[in-house]
KERO-665210 format. One record per residue: residue number from 0; residue in three letters; chain; y, x, z of N, C-alpha, C in turn. Coordinates in pm, 1 decimal. Layout:
<atoms>
ATOM    k    r  c       n_y       n_x       n_z      ca_y      ca_x      ca_z       c_y       c_x       c_z
ATOM  NUM  Ala  A         Y         X         Z         Y         X         Z         Y         X         Z
...
</atoms>
This chain:
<atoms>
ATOM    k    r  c       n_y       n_x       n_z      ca_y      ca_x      ca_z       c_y       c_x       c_z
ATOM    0  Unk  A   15504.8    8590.2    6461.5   15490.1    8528.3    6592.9   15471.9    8377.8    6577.5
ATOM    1  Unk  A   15382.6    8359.9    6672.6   15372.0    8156.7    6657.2   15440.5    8093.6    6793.7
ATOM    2  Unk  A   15491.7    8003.6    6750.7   15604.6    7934.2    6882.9   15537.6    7821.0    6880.8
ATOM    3  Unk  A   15575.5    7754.5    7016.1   15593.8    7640.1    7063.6   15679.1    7596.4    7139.8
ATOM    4  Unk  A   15782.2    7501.3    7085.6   15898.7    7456.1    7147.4   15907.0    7405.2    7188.4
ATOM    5  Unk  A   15878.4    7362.2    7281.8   15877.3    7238.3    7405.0   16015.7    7228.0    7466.4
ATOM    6  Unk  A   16073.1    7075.1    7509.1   16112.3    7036.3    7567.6   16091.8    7062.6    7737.7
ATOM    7  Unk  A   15983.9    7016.5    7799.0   15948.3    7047.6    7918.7   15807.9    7095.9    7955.7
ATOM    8  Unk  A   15765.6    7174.8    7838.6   15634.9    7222.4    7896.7   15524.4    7175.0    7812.4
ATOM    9  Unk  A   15407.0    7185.1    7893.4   15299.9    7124.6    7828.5   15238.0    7009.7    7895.2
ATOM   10  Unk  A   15316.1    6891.3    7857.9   15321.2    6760.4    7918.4   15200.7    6658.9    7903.6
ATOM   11  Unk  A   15143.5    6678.5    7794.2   15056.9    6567.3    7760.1   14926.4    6664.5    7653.2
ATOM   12  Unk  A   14802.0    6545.3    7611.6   14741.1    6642.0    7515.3   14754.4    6712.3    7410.4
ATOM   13  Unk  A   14851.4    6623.8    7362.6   14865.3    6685.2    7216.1   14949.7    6795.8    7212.5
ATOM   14  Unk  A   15021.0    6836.0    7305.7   15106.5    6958.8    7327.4   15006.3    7069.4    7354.3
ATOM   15  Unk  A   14898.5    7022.9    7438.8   14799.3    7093.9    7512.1   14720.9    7197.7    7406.1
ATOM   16  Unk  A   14665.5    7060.9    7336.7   14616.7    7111.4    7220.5   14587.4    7234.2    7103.0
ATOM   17  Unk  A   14804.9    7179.8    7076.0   14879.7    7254.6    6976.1   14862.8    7398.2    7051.8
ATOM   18  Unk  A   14861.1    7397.5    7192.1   14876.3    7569.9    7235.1   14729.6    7637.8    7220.4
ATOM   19  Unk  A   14612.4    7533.6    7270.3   14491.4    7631.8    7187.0   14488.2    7614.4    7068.9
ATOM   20  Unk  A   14511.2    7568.3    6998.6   14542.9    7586.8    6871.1   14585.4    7706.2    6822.2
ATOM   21  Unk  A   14698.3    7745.2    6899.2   14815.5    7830.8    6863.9   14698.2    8002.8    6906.8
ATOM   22  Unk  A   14652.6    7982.0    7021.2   14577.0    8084.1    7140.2   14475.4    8122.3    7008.4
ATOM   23  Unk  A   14397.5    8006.9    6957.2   14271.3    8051.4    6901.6   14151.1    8039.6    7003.4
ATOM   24  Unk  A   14193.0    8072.5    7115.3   14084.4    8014.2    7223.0   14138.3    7944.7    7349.3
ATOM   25  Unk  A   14042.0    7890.0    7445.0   14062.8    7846.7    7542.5   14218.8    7874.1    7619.6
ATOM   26  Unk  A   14277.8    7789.1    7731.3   14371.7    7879.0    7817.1   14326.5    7974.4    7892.3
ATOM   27  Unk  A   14198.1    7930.3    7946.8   14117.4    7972.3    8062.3   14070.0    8128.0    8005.2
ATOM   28  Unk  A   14063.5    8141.8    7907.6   14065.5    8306.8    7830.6   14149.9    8383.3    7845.2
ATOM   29  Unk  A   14305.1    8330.5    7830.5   14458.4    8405.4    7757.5   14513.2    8420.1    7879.6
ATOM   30  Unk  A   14573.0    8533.1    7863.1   14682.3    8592.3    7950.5   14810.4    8599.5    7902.1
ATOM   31  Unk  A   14892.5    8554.8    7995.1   15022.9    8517.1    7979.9   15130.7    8607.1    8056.2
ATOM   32  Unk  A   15277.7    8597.8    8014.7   15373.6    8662.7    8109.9   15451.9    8536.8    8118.2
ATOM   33  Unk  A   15510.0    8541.6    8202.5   15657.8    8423.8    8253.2   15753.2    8474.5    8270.6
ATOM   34  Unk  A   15844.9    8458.7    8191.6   15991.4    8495.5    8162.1   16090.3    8389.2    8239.4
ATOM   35  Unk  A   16138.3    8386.7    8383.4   16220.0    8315.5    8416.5   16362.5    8339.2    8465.8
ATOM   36  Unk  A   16420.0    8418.9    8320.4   16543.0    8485.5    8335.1   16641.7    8361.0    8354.6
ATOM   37  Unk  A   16649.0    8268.2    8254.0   16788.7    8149.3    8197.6   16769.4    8099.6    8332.8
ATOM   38  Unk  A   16674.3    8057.0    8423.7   16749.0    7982.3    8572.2   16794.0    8017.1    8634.3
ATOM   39  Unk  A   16809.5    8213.0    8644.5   16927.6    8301.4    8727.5   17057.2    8245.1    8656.7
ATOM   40  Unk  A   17110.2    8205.6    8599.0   17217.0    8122.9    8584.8   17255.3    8027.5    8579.8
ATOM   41  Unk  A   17217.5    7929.8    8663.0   17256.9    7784.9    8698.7   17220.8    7806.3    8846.2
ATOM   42  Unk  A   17293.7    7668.4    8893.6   17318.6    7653.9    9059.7   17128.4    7650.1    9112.1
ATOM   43  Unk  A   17128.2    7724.5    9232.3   16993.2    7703.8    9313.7   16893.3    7768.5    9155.0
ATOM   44  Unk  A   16945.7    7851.6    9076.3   16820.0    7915.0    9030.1   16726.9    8008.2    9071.3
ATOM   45  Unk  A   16773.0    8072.9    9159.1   16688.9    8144.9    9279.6   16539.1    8073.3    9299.8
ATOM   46  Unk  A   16582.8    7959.7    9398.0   16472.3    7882.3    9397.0   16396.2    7827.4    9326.7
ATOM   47  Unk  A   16438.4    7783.1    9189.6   16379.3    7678.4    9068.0   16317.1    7802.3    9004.5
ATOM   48  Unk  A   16298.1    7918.0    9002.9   16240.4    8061.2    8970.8   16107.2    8040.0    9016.5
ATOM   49  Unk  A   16133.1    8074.4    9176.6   15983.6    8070.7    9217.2   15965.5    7994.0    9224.0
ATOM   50  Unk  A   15963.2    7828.1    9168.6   15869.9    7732.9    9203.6   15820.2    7705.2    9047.7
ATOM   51  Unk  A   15898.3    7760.4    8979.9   15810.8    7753.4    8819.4   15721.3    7866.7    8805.8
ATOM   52  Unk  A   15716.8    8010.4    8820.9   15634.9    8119.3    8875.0   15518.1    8100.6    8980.6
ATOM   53  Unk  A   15554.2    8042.4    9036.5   15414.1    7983.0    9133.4   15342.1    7856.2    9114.0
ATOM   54  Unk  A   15404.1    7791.2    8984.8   15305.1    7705.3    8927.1   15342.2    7542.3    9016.5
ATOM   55  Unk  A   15466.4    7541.4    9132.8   15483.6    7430.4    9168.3   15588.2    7382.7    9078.7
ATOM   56  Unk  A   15624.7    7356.7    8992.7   15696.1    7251.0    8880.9   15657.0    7133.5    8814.8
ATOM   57  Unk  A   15619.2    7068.3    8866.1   15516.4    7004.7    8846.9   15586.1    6881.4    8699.6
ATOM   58  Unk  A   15690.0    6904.4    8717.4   15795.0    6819.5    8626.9   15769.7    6887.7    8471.6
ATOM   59  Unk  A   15761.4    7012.2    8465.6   15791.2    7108.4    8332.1   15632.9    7241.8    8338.4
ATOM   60  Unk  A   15506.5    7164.9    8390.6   15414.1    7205.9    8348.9   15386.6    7436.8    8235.8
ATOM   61  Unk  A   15385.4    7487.6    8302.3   15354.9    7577.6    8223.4   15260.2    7758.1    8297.9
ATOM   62  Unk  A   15301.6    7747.1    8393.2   15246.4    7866.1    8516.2   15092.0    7820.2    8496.7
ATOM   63  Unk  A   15051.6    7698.0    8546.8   15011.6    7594.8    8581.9   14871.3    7540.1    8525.2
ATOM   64  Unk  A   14831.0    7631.5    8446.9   14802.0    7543.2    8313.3   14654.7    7611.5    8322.0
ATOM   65  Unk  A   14642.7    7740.3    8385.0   14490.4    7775.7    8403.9   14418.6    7911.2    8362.4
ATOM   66  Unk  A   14545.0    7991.4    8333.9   14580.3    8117.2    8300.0   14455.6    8251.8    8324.4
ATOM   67  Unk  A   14405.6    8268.4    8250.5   14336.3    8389.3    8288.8   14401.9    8500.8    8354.7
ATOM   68  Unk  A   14475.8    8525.2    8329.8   14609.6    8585.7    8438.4   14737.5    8576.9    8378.6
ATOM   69  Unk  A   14820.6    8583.5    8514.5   14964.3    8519.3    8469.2   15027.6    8660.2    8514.0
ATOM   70  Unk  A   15137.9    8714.8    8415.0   15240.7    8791.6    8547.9   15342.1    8784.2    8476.7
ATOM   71  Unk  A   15464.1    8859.5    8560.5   15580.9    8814.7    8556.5   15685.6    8904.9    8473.9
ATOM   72  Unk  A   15790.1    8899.8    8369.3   15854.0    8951.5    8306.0   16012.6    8944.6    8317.5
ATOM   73  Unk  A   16073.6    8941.6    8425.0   16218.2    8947.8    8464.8   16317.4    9049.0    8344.6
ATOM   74  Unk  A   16342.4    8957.9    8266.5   16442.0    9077.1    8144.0   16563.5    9156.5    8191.7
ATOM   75  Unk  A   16635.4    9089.0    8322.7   16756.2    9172.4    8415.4   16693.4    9334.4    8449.6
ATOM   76  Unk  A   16548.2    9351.1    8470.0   16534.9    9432.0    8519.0   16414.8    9505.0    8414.0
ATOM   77  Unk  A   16434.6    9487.0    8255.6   16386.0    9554.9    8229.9   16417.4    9706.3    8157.4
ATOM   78  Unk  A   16602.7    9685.6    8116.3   16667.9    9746.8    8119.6   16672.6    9952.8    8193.7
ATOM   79  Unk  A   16619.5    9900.9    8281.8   16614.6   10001.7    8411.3   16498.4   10087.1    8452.8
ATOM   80  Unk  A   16420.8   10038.6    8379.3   16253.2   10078.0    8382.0   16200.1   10164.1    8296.3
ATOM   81  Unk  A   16211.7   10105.5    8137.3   16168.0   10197.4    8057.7   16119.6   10130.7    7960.6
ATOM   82  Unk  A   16100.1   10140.3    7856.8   16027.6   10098.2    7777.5   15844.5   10061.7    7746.9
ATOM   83  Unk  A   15825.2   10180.1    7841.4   15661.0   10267.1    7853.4   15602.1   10165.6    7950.7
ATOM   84  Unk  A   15699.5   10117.0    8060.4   15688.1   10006.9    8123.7   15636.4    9875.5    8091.9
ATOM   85  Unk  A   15707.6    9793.0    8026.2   15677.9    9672.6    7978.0   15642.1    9643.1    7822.7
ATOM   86  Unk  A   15660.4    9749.3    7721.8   15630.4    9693.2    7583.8   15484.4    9657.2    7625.2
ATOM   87  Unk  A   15370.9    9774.0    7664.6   15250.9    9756.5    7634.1   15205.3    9626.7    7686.7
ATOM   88  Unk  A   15264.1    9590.1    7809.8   15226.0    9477.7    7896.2   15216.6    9344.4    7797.2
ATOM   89  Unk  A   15388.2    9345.4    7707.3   15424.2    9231.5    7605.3   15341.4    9252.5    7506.5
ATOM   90  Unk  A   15285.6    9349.4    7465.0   15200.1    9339.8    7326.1   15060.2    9294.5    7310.9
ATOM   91  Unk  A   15033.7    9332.7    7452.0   14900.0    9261.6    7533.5   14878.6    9121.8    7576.1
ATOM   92  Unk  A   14985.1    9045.7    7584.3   14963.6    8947.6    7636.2   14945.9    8824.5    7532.0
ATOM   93  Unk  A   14876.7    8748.1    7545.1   14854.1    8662.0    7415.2   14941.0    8533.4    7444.2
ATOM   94  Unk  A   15066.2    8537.5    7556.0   15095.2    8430.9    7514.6   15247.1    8494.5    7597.0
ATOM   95  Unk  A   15384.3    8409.4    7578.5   15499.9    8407.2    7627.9   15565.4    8298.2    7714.3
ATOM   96  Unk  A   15540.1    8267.9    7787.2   15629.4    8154.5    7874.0   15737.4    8195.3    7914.8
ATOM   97  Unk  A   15830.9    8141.5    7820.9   15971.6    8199.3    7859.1   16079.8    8019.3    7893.5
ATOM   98  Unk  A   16109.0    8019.8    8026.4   16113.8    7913.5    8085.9   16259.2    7848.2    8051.5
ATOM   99  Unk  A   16345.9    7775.7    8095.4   16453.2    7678.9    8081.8   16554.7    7726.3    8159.5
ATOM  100  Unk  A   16679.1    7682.8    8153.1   16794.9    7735.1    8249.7   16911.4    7738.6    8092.2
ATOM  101  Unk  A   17001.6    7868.6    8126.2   17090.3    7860.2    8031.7   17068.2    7961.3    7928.9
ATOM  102  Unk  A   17073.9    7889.7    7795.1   16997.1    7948.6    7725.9   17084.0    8041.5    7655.5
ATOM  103  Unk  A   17251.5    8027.6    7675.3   17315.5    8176.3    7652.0   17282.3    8269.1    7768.5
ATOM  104  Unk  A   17271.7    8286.7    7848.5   17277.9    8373.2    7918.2   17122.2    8428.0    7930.6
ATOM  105  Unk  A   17046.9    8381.4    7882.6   16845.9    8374.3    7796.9   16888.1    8463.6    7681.2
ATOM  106  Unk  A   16936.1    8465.2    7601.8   17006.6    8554.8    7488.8   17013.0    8644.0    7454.9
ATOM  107  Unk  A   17180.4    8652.4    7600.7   17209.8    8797.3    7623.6   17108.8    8859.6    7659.3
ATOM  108  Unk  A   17021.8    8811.1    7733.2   16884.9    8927.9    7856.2   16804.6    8941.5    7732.5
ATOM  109  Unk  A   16783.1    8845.4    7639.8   16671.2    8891.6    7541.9   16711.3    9008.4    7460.3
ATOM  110  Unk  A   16852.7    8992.4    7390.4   16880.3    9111.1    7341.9   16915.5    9241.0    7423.0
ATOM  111  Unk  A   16994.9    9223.9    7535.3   17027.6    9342.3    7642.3   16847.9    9448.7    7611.5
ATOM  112  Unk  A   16729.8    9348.7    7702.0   16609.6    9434.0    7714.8   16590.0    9471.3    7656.6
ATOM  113  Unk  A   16583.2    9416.8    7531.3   16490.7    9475.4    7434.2   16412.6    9355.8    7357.7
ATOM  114  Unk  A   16381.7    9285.6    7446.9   16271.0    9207.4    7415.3   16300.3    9111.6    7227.7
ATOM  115  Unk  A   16441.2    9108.1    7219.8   16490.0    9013.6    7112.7   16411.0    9087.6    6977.3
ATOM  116  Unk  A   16435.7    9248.4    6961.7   16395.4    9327.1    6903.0   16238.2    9345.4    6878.7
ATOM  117  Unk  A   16187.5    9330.0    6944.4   15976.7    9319.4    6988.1   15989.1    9223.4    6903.4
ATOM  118  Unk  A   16057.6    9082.9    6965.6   15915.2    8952.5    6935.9   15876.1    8939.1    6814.1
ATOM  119  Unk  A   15957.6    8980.5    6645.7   15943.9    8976.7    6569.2   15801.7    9088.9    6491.9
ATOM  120  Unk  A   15746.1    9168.7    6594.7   15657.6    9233.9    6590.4   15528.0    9187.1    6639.9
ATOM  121  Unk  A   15531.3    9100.9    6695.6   15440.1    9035.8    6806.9   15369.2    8903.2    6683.7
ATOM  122  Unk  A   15295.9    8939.7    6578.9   15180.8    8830.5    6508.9   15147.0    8751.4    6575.3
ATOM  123  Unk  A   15026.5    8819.4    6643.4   14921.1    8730.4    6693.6   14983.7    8655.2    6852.1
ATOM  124  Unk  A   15069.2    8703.2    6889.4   15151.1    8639.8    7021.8   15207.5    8477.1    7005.6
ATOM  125  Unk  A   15175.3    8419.7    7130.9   15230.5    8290.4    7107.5   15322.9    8272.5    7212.6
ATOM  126  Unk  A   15443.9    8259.9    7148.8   15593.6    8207.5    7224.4   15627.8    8043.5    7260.7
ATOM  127  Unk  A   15579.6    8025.6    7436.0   15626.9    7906.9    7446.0   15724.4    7892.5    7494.6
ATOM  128  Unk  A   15816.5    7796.4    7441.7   15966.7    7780.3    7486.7   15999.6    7664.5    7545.6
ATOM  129  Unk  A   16058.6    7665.3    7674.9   16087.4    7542.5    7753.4   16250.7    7520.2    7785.6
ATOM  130  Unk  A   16277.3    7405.6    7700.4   16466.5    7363.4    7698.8   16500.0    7493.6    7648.8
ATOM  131  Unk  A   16580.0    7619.9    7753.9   16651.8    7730.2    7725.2   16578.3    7800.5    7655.9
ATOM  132  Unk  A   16412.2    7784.5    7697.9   16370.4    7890.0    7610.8   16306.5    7850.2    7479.8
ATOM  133  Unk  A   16331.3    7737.8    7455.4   16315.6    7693.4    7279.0   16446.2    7709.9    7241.1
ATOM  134  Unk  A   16563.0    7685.9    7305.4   16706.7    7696.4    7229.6   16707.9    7811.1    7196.6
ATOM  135  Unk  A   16682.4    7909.5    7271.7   16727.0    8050.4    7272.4   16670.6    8078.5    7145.5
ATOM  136  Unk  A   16567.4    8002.1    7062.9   16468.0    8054.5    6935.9   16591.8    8036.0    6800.4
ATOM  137  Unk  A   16663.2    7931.2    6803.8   16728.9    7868.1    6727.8   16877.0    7945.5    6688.1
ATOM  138  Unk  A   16946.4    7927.8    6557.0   17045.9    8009.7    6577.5   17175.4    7986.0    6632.0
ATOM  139  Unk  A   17185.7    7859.4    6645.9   17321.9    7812.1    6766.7   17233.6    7677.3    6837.9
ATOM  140  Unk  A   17346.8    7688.9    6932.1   17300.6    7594.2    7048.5   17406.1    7491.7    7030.0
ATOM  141  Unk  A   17541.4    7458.1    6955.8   17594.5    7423.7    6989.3   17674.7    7445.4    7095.9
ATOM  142  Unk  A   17860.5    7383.2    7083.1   17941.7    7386.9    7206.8   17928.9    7357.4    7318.7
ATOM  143  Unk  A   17849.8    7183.5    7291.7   17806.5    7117.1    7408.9   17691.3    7155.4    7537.8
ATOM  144  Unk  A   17646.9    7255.2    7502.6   17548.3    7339.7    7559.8   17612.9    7453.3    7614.4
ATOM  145  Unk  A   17707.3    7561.2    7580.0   17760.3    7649.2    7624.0   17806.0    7587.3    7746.1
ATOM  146  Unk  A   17748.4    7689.7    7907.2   17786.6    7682.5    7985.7   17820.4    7829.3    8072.4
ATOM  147  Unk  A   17728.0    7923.1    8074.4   17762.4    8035.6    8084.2   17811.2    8122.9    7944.5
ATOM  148  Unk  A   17917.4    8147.3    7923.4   17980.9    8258.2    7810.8   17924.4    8389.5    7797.3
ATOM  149  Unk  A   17857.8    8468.5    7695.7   17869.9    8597.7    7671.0   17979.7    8661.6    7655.1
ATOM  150  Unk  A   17979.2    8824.5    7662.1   18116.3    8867.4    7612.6   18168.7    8860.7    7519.1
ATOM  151  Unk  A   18123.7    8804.5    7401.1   18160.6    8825.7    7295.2   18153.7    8685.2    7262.1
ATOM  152  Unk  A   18154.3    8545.8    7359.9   18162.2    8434.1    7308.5   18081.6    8339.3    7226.6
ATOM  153  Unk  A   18120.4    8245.8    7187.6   18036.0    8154.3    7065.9   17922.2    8090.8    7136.4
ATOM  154  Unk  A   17847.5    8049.6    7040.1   17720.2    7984.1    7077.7   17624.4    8016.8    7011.3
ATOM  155  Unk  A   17581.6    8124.9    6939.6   17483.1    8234.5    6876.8   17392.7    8216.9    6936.0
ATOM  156  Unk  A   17238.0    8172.2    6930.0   17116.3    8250.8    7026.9   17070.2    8348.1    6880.3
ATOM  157  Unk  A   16926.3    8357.1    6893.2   16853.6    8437.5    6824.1   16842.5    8422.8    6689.6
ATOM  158  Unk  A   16823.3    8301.4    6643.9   16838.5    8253.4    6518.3   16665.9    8313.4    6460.2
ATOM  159  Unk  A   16538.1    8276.1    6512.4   16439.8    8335.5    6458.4   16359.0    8211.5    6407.9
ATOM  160  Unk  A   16444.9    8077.9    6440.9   16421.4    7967.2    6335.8   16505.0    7921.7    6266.7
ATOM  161  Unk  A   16505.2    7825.0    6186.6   16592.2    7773.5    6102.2   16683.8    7648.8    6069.6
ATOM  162  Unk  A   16625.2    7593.6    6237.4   16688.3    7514.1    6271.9   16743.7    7485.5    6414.0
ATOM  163  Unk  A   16824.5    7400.6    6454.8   16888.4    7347.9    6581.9   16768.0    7268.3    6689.3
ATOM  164  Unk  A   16793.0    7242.1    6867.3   16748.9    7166.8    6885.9   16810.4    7120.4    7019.7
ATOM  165  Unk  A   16829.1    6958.3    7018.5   16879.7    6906.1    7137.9   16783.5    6851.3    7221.0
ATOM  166  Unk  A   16783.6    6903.1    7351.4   16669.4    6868.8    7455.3   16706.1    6767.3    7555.5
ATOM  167  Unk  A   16559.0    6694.3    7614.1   16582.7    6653.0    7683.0   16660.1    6491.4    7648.3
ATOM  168  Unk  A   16632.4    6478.1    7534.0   16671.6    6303.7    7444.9   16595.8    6229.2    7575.0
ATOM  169  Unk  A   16696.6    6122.2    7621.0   16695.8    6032.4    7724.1   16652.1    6089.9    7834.5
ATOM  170  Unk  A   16639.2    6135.8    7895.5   16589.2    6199.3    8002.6   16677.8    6142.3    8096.8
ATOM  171  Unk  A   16567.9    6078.2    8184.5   16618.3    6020.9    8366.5   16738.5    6106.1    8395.5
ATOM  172  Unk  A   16855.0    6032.9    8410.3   17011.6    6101.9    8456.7   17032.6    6175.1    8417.7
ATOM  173  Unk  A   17038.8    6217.3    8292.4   17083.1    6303.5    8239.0   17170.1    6207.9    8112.2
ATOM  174  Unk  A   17289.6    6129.2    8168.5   17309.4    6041.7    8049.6   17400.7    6119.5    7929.7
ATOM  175  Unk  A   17407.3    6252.3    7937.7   17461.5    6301.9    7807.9   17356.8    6336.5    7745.6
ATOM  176  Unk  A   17268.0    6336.9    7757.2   17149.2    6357.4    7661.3   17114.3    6221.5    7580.0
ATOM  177  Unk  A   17190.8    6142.9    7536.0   17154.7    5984.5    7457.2   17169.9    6044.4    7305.2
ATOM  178  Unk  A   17107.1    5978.0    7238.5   17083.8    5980.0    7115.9   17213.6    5974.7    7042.1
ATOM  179  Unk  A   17341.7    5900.8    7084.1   17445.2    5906.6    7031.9   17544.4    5999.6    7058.7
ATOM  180  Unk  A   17498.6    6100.1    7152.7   17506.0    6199.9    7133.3   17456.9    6317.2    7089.3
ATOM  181  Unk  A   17347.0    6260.4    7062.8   17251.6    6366.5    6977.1   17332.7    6388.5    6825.2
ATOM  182  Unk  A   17349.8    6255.3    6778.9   17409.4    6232.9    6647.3   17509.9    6326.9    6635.6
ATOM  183  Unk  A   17604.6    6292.1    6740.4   17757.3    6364.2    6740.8   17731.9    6462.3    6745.6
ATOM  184  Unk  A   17633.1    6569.0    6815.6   17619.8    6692.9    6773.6   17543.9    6778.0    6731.4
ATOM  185  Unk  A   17470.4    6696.5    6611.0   17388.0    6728.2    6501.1   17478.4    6711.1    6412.9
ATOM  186  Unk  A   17583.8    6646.7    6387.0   17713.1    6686.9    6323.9   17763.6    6766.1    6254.7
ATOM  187  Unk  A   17798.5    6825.5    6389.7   17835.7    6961.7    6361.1   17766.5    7102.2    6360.3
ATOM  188  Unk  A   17629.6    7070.9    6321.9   17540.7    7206.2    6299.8   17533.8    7208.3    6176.2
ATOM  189  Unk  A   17541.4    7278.8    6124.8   17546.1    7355.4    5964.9   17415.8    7320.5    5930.3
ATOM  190  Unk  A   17301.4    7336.8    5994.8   17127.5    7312.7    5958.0   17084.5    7220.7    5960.7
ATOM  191  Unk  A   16942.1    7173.0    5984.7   16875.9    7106.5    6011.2   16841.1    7106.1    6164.0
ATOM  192  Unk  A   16817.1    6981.7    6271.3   16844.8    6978.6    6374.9   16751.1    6863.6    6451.0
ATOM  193  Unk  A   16693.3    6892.2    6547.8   16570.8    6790.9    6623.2   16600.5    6795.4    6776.7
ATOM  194  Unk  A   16609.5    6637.6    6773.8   16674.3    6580.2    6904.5   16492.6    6552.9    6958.2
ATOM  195  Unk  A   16466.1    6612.7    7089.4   16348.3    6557.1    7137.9   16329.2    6552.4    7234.2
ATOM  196  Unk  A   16226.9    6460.5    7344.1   16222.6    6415.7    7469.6   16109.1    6540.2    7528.0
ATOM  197  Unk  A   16028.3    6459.2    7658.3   16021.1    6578.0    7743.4   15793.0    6535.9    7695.4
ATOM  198  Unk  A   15810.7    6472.9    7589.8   15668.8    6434.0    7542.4   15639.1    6535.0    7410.6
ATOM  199  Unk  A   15773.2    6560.7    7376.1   15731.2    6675.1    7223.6   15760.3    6809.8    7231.7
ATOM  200  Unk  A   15707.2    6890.9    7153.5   15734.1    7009.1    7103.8   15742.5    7018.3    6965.3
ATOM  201  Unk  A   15784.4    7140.9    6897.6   15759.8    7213.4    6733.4   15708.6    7309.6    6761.4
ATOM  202  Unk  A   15532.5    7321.2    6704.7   15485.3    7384.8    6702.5   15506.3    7488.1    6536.8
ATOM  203  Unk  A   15558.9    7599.5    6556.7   15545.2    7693.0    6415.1   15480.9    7825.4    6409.9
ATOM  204  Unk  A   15442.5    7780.7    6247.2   15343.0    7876.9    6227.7   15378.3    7939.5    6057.4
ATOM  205  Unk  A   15450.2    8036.7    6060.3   15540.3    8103.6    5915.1   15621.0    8038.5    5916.8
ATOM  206  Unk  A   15621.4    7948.3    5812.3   15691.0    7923.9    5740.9   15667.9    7771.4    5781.2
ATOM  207  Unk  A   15567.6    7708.5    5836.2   15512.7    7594.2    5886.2   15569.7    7496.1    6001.6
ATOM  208  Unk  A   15618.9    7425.4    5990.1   15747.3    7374.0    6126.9   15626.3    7173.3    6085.4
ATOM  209  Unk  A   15604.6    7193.5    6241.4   15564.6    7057.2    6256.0   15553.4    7005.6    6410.4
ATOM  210  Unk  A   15609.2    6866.9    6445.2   15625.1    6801.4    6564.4   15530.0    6735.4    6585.0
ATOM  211  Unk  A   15502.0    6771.6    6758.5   15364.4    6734.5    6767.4   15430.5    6656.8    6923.6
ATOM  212  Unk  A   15392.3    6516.0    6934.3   15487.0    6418.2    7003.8   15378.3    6337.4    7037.0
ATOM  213  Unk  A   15417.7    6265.4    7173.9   15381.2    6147.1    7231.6   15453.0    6090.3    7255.3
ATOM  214  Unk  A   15581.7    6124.7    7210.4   15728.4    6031.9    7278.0   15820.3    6030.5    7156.2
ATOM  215  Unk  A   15952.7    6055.6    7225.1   16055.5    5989.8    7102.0   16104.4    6146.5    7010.3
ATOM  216  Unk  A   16159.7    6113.2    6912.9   16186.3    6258.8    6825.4   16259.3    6224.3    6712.6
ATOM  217  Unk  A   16374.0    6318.2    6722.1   16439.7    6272.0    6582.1   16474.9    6399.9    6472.6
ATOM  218  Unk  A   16440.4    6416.2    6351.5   16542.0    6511.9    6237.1   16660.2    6508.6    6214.3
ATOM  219  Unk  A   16745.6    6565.8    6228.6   16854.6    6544.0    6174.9   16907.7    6625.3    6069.1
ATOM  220  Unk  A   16961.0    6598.6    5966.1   17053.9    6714.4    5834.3   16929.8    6773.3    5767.0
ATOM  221  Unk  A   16856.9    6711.4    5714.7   16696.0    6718.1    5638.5   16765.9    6725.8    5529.3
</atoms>
């Protein structure tokens, strides 16, 4: 599978880029699904759902973008359906927009569905990840991030990269997102770890990990 980890989307060109890049062709070709499970768990995610699904987000860019067709992949409810249901839909689609919110509770739904199990089957598929849904790629999120708990605790996501990432470096009012706190909790991650703003992503490809930025970005535990 090829990812793109974005911070907030596809903000600028060179992010733009990296995703036909990633596509092999145009956007205006590829069909996409939108995964906007992680904002059912934070306050007013109801609403911040459909306005990233209908392409008004205008902050975190990704519905938006010019989709040969877009549709929608709710993981709460794929559970209940079937399998026969949604694999073919996911294997078909050449790209993943799996959106922001809390990225434990992005996790649990990935593994609950099913879907955690697929993506590692999915080659030619390109996984874009926005805040929750680039954390969710990584194998901990850190304490400072745990806000909704699984049953079984910790701060585990998927672990289908090999490193950490703190989002959202300086970001307008959001003053726990400062770099000196980035430090403090790149710390305590066992890995390697990238603090980045709402201008970069990591685009990967195998074994291939490279930041593709118009803004600020840091490594940490290299």
């Amino acid at each position: 599978m090829k990812l793109l980890l974005t911070d907030s989307g596809i903000q600028n060109r060179s992010i733009r880029d990296a995703l036909v890049d990633l596509l092999g062709k145009p956007i205006e070709e590829s069909t996409a699904l939108i995964v906007p499970t992680a904002l059912h768990a934070q306050q007013g995610g109801a609403v911040q759902a459909y306005r990233v699904v209908s392409g008004q987000e205008d902050r975190a860019p990704m519905a938006q973008l010019g989709w040969k067709s877009l549709g929608l992949l709710e993981l709460t409810a794929l559970p209940s359906i079937g399998e026969q249901r949604w694999v073919p839909l996911v294997e078909e689609a050449d790209a993943l927009l799996v959106e922001g919110g809390d990225p434990m509770f992005l996790a649990y739904w990935m593994r609950e569905s099913g879907l955690a199990g697929l993506l590692p089957t999915l080659s030619d598929t390109v996984y874009v990840g926005l805040s929750a849904g680039s954390m969710v790629m990584t194998p901990r999120i850190g304490e400072d991030f745990v806000r909704w708990s699984p049953p079984d605790g910790g701060d585990q996501t998927l672990g289908m990269v090999d490193f950490a990432i703190f989002p959202h470096l300086d970001y307008p009012g959001m003053t726990s997102n400062s770099m000196a706190n980035a430090e403090k909790w790149a710390a305590a991650m066992p890995m390697r770890a990238y603090a980045i703003d709402n201008q970069t992503a990591i685009k990967v490809t195998g074994a291939d990990v490279e930041v593709v930025s118009e803004g600020q970005w840091r490594l940490f535990n290299s």
